[in-house]
TORKOL-4160 file (C-alpha; in steps of 0.2 Angstrom, whole numbers, padded with zeros to 4 digits, m for minus):
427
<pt num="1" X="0842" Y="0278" Z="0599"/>
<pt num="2" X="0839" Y="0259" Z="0599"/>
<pt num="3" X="0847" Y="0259" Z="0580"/>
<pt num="4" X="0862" Y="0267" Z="0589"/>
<pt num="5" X="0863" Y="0254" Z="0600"/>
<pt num="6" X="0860" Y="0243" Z="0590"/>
<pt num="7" X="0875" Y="0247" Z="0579"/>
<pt num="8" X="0887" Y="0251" Z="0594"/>
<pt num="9" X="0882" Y="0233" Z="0599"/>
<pt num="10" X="0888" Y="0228" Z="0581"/>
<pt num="11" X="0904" Y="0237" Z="0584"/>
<pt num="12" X="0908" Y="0230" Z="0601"/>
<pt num="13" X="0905" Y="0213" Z="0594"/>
<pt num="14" X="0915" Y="0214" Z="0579"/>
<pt num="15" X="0929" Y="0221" Z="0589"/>
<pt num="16" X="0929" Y="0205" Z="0602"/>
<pt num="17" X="0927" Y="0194" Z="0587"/>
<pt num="18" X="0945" Y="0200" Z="0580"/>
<pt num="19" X="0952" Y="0201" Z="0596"/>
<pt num="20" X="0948" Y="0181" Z="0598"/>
<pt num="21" X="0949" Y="0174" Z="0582"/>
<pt num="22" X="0969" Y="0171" Z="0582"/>
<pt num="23" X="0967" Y="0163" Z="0601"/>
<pt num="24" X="0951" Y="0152" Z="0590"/>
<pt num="25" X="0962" Y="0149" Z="0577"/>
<pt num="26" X="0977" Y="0142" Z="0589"/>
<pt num="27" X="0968" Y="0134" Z="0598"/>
<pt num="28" X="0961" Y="0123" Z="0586"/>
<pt num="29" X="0974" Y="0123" Z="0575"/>
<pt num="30" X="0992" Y="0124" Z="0575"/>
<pt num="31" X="1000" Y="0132" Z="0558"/>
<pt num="32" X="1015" Y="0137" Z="0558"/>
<pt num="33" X="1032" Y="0134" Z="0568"/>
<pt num="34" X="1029" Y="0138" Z="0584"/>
<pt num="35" X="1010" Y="0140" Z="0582"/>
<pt num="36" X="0997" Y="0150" Z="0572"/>
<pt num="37" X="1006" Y="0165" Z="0579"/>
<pt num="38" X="1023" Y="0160" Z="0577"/>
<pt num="39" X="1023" Y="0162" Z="0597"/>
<pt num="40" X="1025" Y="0146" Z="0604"/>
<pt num="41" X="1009" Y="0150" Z="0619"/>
<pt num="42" X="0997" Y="0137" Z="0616"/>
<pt num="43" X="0977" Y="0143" Z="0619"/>
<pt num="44" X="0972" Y="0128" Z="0627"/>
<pt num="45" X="0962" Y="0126" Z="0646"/>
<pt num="46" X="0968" Y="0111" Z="0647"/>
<pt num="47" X="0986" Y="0101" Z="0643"/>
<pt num="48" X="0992" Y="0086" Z="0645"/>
<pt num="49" X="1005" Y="0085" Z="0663"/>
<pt num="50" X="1008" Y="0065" Z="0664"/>
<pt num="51" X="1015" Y="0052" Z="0650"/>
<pt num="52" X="1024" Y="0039" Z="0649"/>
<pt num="53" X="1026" Y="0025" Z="0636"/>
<pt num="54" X="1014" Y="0017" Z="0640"/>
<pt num="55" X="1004" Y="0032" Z="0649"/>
<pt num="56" X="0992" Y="0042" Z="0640"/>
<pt num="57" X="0997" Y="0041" Z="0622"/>
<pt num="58" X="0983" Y="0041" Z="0611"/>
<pt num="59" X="0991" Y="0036" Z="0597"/>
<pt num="60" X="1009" Y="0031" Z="0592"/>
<pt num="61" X="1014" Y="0033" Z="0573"/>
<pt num="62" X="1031" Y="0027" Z="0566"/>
<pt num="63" X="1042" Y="0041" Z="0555"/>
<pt num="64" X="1053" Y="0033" Z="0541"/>
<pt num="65" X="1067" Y="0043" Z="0538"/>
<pt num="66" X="1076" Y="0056" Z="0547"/>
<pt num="67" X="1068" Y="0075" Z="0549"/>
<pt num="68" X="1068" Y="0088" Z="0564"/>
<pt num="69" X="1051" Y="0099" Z="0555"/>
<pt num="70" X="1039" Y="0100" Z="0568"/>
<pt num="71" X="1021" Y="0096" Z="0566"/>
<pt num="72" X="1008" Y="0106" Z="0561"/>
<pt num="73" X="0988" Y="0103" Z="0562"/>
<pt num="74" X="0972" Y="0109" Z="0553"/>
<pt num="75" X="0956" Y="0102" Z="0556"/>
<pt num="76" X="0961" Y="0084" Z="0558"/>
<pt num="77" X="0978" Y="0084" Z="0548"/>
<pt num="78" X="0994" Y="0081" Z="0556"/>
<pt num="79" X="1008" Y="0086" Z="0542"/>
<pt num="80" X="1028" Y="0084" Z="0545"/>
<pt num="81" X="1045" Y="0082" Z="0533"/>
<pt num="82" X="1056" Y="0069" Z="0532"/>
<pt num="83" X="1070" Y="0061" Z="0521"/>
<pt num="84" X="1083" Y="0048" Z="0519"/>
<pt num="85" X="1099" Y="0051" Z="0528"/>
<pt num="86" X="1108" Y="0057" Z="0514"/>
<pt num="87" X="1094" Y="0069" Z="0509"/>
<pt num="88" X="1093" Y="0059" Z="0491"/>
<pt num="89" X="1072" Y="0059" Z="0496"/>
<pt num="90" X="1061" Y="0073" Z="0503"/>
<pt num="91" X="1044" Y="0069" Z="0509"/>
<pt num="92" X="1029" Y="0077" Z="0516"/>
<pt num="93" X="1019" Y="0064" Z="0528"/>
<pt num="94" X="1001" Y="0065" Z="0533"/>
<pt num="95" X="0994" Y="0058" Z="0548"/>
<pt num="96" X="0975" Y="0059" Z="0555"/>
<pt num="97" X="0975" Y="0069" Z="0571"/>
<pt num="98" X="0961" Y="0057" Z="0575"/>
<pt num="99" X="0966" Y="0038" Z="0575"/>
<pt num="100" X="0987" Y="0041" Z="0570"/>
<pt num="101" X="0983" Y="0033" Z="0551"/>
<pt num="102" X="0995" Y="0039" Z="0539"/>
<pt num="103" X="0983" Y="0048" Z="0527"/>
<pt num="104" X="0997" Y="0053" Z="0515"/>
<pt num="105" X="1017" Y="0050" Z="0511"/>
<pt num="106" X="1023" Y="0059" Z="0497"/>
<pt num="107" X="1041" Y="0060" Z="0491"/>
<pt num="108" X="1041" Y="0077" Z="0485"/>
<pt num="109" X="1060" Y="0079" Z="0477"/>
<pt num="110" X="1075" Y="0066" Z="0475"/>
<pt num="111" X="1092" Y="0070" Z="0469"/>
<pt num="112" X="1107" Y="0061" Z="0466"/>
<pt num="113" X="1116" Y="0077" Z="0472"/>
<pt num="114" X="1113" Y="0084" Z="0489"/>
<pt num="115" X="1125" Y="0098" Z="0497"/>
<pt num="116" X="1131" Y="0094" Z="0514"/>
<pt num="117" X="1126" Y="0099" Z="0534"/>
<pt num="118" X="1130" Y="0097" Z="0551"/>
<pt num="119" X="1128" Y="0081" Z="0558"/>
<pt num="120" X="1117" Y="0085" Z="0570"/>
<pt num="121" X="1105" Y="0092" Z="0556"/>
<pt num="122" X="1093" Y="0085" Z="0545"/>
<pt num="123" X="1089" Y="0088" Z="0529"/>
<pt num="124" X="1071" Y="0089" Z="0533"/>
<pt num="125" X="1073" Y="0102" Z="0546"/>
<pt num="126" X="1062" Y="0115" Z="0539"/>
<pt num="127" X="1043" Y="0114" Z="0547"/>
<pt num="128" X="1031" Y="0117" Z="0534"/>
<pt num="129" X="1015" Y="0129" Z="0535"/>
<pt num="130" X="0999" Y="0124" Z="0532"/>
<pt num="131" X="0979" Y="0132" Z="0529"/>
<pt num="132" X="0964" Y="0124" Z="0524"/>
<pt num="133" X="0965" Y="0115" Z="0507"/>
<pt num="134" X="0986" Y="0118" Z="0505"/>
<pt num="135" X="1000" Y="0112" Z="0515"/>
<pt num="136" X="1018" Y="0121" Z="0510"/>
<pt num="137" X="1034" Y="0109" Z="0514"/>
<pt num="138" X="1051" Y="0117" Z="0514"/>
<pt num="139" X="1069" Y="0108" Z="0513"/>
<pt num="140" X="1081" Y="0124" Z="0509"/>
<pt num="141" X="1088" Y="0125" Z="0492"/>
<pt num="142" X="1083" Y="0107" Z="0491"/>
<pt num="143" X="1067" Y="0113" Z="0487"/>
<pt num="144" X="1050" Y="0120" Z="0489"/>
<pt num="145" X="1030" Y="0112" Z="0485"/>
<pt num="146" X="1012" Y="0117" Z="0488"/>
<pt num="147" X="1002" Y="0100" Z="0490"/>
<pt num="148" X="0985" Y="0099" Z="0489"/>
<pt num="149" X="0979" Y="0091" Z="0507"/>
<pt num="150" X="0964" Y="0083" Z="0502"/>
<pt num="151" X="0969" Y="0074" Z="0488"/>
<pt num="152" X="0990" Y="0073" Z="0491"/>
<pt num="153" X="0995" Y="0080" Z="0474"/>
<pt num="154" X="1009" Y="0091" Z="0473"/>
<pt num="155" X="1002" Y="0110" Z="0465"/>
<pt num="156" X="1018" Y="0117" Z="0462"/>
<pt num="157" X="1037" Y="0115" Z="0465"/>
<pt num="158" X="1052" Y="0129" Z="0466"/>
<pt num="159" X="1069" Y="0122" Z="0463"/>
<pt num="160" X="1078" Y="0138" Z="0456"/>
<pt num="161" X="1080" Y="0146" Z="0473"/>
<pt num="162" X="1100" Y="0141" Z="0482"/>
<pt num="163" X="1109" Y="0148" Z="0494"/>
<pt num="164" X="1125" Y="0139" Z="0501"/>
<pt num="165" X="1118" Y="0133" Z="0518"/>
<pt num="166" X="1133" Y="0123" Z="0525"/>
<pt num="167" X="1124" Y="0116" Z="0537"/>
<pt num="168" X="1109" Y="0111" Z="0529"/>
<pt num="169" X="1094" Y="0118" Z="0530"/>
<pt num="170" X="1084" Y="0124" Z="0546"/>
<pt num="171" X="1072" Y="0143" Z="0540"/>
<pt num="172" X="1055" Y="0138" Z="0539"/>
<pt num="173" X="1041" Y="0145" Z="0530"/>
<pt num="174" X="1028" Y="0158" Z="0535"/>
<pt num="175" X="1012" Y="0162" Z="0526"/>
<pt num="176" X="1005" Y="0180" Z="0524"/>
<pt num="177" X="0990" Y="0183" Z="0516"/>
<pt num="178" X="0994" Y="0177" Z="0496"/>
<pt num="179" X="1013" Y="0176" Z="0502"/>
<pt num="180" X="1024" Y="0163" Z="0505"/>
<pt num="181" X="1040" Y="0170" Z="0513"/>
<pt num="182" X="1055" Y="0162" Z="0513"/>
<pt num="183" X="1072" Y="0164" Z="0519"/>
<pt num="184" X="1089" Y="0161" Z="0511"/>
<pt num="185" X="1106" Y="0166" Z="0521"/>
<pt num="186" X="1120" Y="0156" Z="0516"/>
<pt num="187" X="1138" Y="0160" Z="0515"/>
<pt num="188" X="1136" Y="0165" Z="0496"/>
<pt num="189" X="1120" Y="0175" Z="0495"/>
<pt num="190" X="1107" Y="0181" Z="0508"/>
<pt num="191" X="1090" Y="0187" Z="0502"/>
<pt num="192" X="1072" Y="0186" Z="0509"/>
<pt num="193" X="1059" Y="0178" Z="0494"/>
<pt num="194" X="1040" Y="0181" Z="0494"/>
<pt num="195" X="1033" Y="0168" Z="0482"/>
<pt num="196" X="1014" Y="0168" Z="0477"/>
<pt num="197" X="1005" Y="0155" Z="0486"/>
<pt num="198" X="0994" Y="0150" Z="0472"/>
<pt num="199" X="1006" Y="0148" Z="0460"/>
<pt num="200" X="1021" Y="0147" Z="0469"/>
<pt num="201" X="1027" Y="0162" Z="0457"/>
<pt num="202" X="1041" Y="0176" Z="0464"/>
<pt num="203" X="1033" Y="0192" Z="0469"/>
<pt num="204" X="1045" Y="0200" Z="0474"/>
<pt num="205" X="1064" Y="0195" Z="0482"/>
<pt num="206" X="1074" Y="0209" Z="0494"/>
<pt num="207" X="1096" Y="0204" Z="0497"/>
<pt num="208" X="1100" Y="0210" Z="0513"/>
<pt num="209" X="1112" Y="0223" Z="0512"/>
<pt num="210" X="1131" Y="0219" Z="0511"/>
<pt num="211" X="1141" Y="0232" Z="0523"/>
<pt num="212" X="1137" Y="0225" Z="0538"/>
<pt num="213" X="1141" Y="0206" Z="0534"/>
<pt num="214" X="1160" Y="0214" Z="0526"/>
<pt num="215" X="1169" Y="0212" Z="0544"/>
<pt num="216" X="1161" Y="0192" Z="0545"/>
<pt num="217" X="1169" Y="0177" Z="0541"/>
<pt num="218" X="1162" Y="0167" Z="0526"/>
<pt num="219" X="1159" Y="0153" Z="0536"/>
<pt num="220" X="1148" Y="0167" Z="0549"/>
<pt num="221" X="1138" Y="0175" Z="0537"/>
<pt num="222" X="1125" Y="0160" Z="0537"/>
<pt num="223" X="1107" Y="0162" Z="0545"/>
<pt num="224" X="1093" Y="0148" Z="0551"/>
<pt num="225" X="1081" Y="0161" Z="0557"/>
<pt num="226" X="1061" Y="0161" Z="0554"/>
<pt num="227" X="1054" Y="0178" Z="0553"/>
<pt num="228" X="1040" Y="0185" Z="0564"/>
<pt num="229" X="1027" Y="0196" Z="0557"/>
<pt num="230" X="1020" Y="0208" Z="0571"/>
<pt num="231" X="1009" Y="0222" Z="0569"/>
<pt num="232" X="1015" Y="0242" Z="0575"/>
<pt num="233" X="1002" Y="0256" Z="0576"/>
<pt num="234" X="0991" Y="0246" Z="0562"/>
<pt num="235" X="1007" Y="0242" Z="0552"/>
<pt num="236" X="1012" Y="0224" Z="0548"/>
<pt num="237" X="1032" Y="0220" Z="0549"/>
<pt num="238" X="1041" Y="0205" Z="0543"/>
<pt num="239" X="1055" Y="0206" Z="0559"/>
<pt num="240" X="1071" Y="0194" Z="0550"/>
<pt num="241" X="1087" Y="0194" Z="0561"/>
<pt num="242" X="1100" Y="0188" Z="0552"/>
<pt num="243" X="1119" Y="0185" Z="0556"/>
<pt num="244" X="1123" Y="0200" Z="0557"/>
<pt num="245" X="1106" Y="0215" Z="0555"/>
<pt num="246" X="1090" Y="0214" Z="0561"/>
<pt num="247" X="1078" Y="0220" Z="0549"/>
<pt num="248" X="1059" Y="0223" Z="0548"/>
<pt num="249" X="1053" Y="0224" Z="0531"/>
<pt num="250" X="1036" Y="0226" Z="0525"/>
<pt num="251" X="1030" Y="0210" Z="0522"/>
<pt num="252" X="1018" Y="0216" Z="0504"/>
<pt num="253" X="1034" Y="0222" Z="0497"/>
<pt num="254" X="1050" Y="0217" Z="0504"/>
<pt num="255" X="1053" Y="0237" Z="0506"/>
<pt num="256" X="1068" Y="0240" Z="0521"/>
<pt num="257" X="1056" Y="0248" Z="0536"/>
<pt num="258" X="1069" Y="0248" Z="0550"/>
<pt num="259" X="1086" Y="0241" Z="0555"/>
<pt num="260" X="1097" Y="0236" Z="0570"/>
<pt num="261" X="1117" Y="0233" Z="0567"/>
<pt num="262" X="1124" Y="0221" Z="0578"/>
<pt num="263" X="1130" Y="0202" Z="0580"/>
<pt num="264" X="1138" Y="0188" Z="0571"/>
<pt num="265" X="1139" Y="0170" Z="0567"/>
<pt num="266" X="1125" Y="0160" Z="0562"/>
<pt num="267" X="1108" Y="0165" Z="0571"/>
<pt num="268" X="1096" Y="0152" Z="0572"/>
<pt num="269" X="1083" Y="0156" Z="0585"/>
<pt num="270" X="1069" Y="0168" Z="0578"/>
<pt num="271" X="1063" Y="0183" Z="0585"/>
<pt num="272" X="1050" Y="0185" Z="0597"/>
<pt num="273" X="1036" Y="0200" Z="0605"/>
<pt num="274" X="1026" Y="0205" Z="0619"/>
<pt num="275" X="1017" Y="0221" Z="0623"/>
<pt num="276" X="1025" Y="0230" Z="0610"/>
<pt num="277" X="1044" Y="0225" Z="0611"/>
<pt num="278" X="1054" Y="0212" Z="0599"/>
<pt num="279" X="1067" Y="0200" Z="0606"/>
<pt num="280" X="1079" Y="0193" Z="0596"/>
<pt num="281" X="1096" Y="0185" Z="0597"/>
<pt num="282" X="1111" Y="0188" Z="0589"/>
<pt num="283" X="1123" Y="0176" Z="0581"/>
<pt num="284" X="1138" Y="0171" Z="0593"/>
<pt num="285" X="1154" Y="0185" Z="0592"/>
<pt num="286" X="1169" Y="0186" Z="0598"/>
<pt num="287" X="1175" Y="0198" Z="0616"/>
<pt num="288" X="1192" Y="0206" Z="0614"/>
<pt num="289" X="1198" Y="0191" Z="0626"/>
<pt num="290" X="1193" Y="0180" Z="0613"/>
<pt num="291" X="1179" Y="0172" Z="0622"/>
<pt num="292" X="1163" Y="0167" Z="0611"/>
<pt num="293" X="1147" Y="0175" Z="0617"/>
<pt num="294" X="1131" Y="0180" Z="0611"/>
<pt num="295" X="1118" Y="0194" Z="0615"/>
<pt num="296" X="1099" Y="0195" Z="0619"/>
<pt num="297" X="1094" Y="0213" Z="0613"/>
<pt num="298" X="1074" Y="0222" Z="0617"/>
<pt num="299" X="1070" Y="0232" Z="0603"/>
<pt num="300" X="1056" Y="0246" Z="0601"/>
<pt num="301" X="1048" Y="0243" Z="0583"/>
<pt num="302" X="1042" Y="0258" Z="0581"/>
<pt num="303" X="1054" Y="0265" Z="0572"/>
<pt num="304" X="1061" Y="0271" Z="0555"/>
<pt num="305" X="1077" Y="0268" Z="0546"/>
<pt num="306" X="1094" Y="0263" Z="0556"/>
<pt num="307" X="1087" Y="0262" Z="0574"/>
<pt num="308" X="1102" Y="0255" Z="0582"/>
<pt num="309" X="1104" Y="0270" Z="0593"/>
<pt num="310" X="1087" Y="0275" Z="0597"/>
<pt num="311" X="1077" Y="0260" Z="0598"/>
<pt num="312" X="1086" Y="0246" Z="0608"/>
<pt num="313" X="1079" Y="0247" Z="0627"/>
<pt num="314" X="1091" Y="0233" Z="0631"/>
<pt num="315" X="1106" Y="0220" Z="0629"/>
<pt num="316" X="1110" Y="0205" Z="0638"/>
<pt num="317" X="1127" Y="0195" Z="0635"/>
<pt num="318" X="1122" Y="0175" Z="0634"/>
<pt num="319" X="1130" Y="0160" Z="0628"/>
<pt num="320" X="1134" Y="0160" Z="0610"/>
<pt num="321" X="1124" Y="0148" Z="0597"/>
<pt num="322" X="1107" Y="0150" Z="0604"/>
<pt num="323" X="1097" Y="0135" Z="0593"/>
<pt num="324" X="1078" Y="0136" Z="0602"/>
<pt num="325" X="1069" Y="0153" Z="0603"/>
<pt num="326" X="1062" Y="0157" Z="0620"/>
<pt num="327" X="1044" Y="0158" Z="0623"/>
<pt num="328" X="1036" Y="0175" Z="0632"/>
<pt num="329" X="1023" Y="0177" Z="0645"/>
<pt num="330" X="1017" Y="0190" Z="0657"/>
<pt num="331" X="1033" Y="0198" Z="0656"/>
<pt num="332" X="1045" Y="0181" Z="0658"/>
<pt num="333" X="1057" Y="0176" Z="0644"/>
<pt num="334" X="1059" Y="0157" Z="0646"/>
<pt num="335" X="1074" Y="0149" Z="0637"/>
<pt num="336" X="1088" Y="0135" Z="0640"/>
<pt num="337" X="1104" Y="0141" Z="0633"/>
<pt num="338" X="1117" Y="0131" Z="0626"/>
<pt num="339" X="1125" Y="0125" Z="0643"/>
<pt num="340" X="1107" Y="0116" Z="0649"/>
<pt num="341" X="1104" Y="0131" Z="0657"/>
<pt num="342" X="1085" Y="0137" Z="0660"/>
<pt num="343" X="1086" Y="0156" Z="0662"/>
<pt num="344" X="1070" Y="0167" Z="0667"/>
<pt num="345" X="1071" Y="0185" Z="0663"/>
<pt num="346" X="1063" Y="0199" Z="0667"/>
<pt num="347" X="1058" Y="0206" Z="0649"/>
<pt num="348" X="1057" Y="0224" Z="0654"/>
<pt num="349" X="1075" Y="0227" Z="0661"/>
<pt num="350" X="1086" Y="0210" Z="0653"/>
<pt num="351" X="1087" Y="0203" Z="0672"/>
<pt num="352" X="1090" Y="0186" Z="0678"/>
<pt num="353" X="1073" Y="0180" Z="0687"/>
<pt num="354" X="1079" Y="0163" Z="0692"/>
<pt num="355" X="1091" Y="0149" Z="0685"/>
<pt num="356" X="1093" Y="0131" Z="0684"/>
<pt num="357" X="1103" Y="0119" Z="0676"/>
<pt num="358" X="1100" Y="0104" Z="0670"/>
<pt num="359" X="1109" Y="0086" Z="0661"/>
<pt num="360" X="1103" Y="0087" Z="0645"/>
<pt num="361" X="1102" Y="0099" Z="0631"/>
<pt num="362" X="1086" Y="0108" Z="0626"/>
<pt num="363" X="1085" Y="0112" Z="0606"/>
<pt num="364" X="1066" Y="0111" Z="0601"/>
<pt num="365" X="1059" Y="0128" Z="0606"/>
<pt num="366" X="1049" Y="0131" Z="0623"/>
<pt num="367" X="1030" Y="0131" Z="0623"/>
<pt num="368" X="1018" Y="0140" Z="0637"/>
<pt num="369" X="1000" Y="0129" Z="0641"/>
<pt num="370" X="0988" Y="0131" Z="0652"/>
<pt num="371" X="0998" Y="0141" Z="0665"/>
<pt num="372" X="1015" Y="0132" Z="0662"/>
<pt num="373" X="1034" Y="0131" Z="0653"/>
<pt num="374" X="1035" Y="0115" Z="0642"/>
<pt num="375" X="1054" Y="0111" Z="0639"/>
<pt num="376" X="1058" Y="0097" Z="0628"/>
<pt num="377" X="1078" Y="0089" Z="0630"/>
<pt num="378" X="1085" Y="0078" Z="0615"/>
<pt num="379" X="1084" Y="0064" Z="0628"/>
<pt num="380" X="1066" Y="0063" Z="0626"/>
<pt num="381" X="1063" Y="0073" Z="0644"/>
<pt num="382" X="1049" Y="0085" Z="0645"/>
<pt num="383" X="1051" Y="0097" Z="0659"/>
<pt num="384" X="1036" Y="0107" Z="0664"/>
<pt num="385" X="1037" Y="0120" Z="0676"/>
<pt num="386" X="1026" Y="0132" Z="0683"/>
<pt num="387" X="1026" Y="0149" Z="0675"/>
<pt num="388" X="1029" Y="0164" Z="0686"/>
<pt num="389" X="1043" Y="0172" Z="0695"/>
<pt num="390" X="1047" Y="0157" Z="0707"/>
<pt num="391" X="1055" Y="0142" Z="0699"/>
<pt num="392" X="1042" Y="0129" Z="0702"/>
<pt num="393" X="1043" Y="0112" Z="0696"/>
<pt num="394" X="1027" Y="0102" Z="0691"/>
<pt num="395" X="1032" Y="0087" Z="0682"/>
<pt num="396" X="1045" Y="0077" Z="0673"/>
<pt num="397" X="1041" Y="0063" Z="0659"/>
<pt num="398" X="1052" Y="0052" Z="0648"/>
<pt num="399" X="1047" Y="0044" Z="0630"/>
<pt num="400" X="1060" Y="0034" Z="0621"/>
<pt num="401" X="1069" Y="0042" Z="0607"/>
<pt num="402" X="1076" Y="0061" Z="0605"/>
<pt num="403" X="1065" Y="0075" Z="0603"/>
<pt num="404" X="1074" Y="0088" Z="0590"/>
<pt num="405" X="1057" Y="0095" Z="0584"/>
<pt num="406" X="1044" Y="0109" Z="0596"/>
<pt num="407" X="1028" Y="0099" Z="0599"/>
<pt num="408" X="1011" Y="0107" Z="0593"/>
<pt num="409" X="0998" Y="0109" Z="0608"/>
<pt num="410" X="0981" Y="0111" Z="0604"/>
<pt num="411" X="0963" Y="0104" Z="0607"/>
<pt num="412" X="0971" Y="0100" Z="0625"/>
<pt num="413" X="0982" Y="0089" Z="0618"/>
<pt num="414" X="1000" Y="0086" Z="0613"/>
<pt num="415" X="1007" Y="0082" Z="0595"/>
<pt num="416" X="1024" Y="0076" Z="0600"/>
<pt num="417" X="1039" Y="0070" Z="0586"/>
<pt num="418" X="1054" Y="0063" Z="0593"/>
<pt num="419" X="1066" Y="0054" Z="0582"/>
<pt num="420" X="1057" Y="0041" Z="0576"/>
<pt num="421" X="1038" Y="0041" Z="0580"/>
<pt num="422" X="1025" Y="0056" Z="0582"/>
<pt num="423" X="1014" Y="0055" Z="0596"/>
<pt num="424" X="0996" Y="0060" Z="0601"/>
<pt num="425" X="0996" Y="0063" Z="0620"/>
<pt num="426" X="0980" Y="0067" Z="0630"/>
<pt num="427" X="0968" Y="0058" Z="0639"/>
């Protein structure tokens, strides 16, 4: 009787043990775009509510170049992208989470030819990923590299994979287990690569299918989306939603799983869960009065082959060209659309909560801490609101510069990049 108890004990601690360990993990550390979990909710008690210029900065570390990556952490490793203007230079910047010290600056690709992108783009957009020992920057078809985080040395390089982005480059990567996935949607091709990690290698590399980009524009079949990984009934999916399909793949293969039909135009923002149910956005389209607009759509994952008519719970029309991805909690959607406006929605119906609108706009991506909505505007604002079913503000702050890229918040603590400096905040 005691050994059964002694092994149900085993059980029941194993079980909290990997219940916990992704809230450890993001909570000290902050890996990927929007998090460990590619959620944007950061597992902190504690988060930073005032700061000013000269107010609870920690550390203030000038940028050189131009990039909109975000920052990622592990251990005490702050690691963005930049480059020059003209995208001729790419680097990978490392910065002590610590004291703000630039540990290492490594230009990882020139070239004398660079393709153009939108102005209010970079060629650095990309945020890399990073785990212990290896950081992986991204810059489109400008190139990918493995470094080495300890020493700065670059383990591997791809230059071979091209896709015409237009607008430059914006997908970032995403680790899975020996994987590195990687998205390339342009007007020419569209095709999801998994490379080996270790050696940078492809393993395997899926197109998306043709039919439903035949009705788009050239110019429309572009995407900018990071995928999601989410696991269904002890399943893992790659969810991608692309210009104009979402699809989940299974992320060891690259093998189609499921498929939703709908939506046009250049996606950007990236797909998103809660209690069992993926949110994504679609591309902008075109009404039959010629008006522009896009659409929020709830989809059940658990599903096989085209679900498009038995696995979408909900749509919602919204403004078209939807750049940040909203962040989820408790049921809430939390997202600023393209005309300043913050928009609550209830997740289980597509309802508007509340609303407000505001002056600025609101590109880098949302974050939840410690019981609030972080919103961060290109002015350099940070609006934090309470989170819940009343608007409720809680405080406004300022920095100087623009803030393109979505902070990391960890260790009670906010790594903030505006244009031209990347900030510690914190007391």
């Amino acid at each position: 009787m005691k050994r059964k108890t002694f092994f149900l004990c085993c059980i029941i601690a194993t079980c909290l043990i990997n219940v916990n360990r992704d809230a450890v993990a993001q909570e000290r550390n902050w890996t990927h775009f929007r998090g460990t979990r590619l959620d944007g909710i950061a597992d902190v008690e504690n988060a930073p509510i005032k700061w000013g210029n000269d107010q609870n900065l920690l550390w203030k570390t000038e940028i050189h170049g131009k990039g909109w990556s975000s920052p990622v952490v592990y251990e005490n490793q702050v690691w963005i992208t930049t480059g020059t203007d003209d995208g001729k230079e790419l680097f990978a910047v490392c910065v002590d989470y610590i004291t703000g010290k630039i540990i290492h600056d490594i230009k990882v690709f020139s070239s004398s030819e660079v393709p153009g992108k939108h102005s209010l783009n970079s060629y650095a957009t990309p945020t890399p990923c990073i785990e212990k020992g290896f950081v992986y920057v991204h810059y489109g078809s400008l190139g990918t590299a493995c470094i080495n985080t300890t020493t700065g040395s670059v383990v591997w390089k791809r230059t071979d994979l091209k896709c015409n982005h237009v607008q430059g480059p914006a997908s970032s990567p995403v680790i899975y287990k020996n994987l590195l996935v990687l998205h390339y949607e342009g007007t020419d091709v569209r095709y999801i690569v998994a490379l080996d990690k270790v050696t940078g290698k492809s393993v395997w590399r899926t197109d998306r299918p043709e039919e439903p980009y035949k009705p788009l524009p050239e110019i429309g079949k572009k995407a900018y989306i990071t995928p999601l990984i989410l696991n269904v009934k002890g399943r893992d999916l790659l969810i991608s939603n692309g210009s104009a399909i979402c699809i989940a793949y299974e992320p060891e293969t690259g093998k189609e799983v499921w498929s939703v039909t709908g939506g046009a135009e250049s996606t950007v923002s990236m797909p998103f869960t809660e209690k069992g149910i993926v949110y994504y956005y679609t591309g902008f389209m075109v009404d039959t009065e010629g008006s522009n607009y896009s659409e929020i759509i709830a989809v059940n994952p658990d599903g096989k082959g085209d679900i498009t008519k038995s696995n979408v719970v909900w749509k919602k029309r919204v403004e078209p060209m939807q750049l940040l991805t909203p962040v989820i909690r408790d049921g809430l959607i939390y997202t600023v659309d393209t005309k300043n406006n913050l928009i609550c929605i209830d997740a289980s119906t597509g309802k508007d909560v509340y609303t407000s609108h505001y002056k600025s706009s609101f590109n880098a991506s949302p974050v939840y801490a410690a019981g609030n909505i972080y919103l961060f505007s290109t002015r350099g604002e940070t609006v934090i609101i309470k989170a819940g079913r009343k608007l409720e503000n809680v405080a406004q702050n300022q920095i100087d510069g623009q803030i393109w890229a979505t902070p990391a918040i960890l260790r009670n603590a906010i790594i903030l990049r505006t244009d031209k400096y990347l900030y510690r905040i914190g007391k």
